[in-house]
Kinemage of the C-alpha trace (Angstrom):
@kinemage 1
@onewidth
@group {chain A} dominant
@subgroup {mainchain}
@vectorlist {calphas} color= white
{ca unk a 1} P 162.094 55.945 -76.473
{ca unk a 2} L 161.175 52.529 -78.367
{ca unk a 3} L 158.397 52.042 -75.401
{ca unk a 4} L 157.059 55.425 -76.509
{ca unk a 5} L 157.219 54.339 -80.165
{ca unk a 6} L 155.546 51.145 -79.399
{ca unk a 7} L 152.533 52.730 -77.854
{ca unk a 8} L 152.177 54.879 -80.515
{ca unk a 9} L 152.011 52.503 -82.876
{ca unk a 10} L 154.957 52.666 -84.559
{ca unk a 11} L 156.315 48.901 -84.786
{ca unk a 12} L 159.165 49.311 -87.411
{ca unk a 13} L 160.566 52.333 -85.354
{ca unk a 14} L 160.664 50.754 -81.756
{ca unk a 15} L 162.022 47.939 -83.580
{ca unk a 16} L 164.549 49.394 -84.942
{ca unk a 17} L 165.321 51.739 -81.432
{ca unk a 18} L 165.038 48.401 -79.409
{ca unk a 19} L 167.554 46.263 -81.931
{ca unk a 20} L 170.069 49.558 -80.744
{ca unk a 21} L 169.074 49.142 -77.002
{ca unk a 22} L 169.955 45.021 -76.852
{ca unk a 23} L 173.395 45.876 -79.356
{ca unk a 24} L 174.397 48.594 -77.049
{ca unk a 25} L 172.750 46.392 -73.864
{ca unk a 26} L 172.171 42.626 -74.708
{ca unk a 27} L 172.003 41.686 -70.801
{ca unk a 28} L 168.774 44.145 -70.593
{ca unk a 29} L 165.681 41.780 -70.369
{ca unk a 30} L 163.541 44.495 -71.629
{ca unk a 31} L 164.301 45.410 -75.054
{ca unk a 32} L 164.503 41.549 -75.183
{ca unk a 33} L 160.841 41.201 -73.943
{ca unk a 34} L 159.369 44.196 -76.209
{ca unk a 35} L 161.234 42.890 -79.039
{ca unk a 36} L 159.055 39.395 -78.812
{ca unk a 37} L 155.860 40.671 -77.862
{ca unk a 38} L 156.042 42.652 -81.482
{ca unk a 39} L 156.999 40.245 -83.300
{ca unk a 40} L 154.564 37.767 -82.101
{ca unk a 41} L 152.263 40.800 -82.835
{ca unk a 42} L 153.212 40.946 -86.457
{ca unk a 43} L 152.738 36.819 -86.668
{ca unk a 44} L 156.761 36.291 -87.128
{ca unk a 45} L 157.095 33.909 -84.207
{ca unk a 46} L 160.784 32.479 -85.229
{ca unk a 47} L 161.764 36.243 -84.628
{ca unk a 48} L 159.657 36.310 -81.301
{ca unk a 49} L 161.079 32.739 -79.870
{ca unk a 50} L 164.750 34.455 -80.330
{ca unk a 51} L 163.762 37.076 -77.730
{ca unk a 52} L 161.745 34.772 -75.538
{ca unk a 53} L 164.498 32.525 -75.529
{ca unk a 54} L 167.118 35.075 -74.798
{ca unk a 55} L 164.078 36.742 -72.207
{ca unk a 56} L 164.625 33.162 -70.497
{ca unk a 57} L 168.175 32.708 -69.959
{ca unk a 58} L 168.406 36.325 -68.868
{ca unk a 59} L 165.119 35.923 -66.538
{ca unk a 60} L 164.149 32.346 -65.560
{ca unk a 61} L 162.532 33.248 -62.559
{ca unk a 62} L 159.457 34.844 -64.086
{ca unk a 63} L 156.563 32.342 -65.624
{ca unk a 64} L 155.244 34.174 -68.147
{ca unk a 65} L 158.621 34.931 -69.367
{ca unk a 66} L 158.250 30.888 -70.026
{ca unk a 67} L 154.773 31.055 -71.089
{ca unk a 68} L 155.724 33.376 -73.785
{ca unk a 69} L 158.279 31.596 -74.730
{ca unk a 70} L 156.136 28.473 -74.807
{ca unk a 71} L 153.264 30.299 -76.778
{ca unk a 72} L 155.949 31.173 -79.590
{ca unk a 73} L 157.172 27.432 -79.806
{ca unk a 74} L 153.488 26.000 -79.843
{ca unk a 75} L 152.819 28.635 -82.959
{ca unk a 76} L 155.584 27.479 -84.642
{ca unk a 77} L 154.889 23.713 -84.140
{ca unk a 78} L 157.434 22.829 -81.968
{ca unk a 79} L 155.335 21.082 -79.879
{ca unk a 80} L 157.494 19.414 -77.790
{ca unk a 81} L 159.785 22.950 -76.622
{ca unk a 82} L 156.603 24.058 -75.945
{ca unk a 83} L 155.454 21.588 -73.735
{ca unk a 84} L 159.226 22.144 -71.497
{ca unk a 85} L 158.341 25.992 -71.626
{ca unk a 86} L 154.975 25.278 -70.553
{ca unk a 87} L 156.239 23.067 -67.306
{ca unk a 88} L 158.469 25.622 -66.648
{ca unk a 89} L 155.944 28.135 -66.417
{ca unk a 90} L 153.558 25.433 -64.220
{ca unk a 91} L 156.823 25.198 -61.678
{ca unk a 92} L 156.839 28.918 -60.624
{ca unk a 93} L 152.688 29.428 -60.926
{ca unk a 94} L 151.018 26.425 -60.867
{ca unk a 95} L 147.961 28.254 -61.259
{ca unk a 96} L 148.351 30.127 -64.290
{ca unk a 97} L 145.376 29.612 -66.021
{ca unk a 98} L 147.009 30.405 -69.685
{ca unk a 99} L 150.134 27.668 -69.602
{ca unk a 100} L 147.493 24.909 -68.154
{ca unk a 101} L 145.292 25.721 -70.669
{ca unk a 102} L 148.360 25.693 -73.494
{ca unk a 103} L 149.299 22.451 -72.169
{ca unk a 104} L 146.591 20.657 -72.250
{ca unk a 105} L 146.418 21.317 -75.993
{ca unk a 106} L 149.707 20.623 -76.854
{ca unk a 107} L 149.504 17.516 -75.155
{ca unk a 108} L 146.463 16.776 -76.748
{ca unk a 109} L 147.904 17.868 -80.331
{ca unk a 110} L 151.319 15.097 -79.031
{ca unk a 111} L 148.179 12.376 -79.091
{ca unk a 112} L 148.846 12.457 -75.415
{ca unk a 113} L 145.471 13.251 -74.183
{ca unk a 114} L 146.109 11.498 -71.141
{ca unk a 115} L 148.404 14.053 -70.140
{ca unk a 116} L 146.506 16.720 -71.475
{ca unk a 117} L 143.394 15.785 -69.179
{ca unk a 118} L 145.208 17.181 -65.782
{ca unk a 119} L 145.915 20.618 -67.365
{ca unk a 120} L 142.497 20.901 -69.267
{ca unk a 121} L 140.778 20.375 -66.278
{ca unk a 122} L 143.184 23.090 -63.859
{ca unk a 123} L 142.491 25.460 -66.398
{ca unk a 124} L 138.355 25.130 -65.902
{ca unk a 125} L 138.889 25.456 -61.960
{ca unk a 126} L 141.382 28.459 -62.191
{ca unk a 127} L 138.576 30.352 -64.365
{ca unk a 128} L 135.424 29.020 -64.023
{ca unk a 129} L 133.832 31.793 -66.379
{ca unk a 130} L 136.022 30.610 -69.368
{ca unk a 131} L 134.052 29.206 -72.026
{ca unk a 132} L 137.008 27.707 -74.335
{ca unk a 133} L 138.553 26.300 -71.350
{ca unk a 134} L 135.423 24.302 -71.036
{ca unk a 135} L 135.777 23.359 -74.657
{ca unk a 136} L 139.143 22.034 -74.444
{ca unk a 137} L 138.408 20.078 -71.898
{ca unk a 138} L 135.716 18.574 -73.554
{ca unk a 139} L 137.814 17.662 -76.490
{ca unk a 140} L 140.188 15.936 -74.287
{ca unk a 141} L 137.323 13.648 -72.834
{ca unk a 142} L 136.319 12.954 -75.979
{ca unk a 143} L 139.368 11.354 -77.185
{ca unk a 144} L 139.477 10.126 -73.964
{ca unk a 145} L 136.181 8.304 -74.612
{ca unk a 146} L 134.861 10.186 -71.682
{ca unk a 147} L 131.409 10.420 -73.450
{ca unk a 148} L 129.615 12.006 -70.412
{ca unk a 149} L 132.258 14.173 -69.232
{ca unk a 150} L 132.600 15.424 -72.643
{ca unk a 151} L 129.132 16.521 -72.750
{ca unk a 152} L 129.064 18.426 -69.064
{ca unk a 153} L 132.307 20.284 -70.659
{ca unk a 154} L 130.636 21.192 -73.689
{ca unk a 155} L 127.116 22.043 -72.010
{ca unk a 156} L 129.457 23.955 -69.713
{ca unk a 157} L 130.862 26.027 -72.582
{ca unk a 158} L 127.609 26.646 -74.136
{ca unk a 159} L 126.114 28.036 -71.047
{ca unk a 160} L 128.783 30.758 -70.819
{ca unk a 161} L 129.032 31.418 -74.503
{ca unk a 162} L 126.294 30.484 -76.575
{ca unk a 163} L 127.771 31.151 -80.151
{ca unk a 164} L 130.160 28.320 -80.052
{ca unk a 165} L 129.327 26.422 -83.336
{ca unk a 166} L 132.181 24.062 -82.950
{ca unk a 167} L 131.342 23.382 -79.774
{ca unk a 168} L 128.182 22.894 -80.179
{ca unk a 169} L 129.024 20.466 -83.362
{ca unk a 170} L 131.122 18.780 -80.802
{ca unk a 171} L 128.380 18.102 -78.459
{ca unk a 172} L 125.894 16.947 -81.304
């Protein structure tokens, strides 16, 4: 019923039905799992990392019940839970393009861009046709002082989407 009410667009209601489901249920990963992905929806991610987290400890075998988890932390500046979550993700599916890509940021918001390097660049060979991928990337080689990688990144970028103005203020 609260699955129904979700795709209907009523938020408050499956809310509401799926807060029942995990009092009458709270093992059920589920109502956990819809739970988080509305209220990431709705922008309250302290609400959303609850679920996650509880998503987690009831299914730690699944990555992007980690990458979720990991997105929620890195929107609510916790940088450094997101960067576990993200690693977590990385050990069951290394090639999830999303949690490299995450990473690399975080790391690179951390002032670690030397970490950050190895996952912005995995990210640009898992999809080749992403254009912010390509930005990141170039962001880390700039701190890096990787002058010319920087600018294949960013030319990179460009070339698969040409309305980039930061990018392209990057590059200049």
């Amino acid at each position: 019923q609260a699955v129904l009410l979700y795709q209907n667009g009523n938020d408050d209601q499956a809310i509401a039905a799926l807060k029942q489901a995990v009092k009458e249920h709270h093992d059920l990963v589920m109502p956990h799992a819809l739970l988080g992905d509305i209220y990431q929806t709705k922008k309250n991610y302290a609400a959303a990392v609850v679920e996650f987290e509880q998503v987690v400890r009831l299914d730690p075998y699944s990555y992007q019940n980690h990458y979720k988890l990991g997105l929620g932390y890195q929107l609510l500046n916790r940088l450094a839970d997101a960067v576990a979550s993200y690693l977590d993700a990385l050990q069951l599916n290394p090639e999830d393009f999303s949690s490299n890509m995450n990473l690399g940021a975080v790391y690179l918001a951390l002032g670690k861009p030397e970490s950050a390097i190895k996952y912005a660049h995995k990210a640009t060979t898992i999809d080749t046709r992403s254009a912010q991928a390509y930005s990141n990337l170039g962001v880390v080689c700039d701190t890096l002082k990787m002058y010319k990688s920087a600018e294949t990144a960013y030319r990179a970028a460009l070339e698969l989407d040409s309305n980039q103005t930061q990018t392209e203020f990057y590059l200049a």
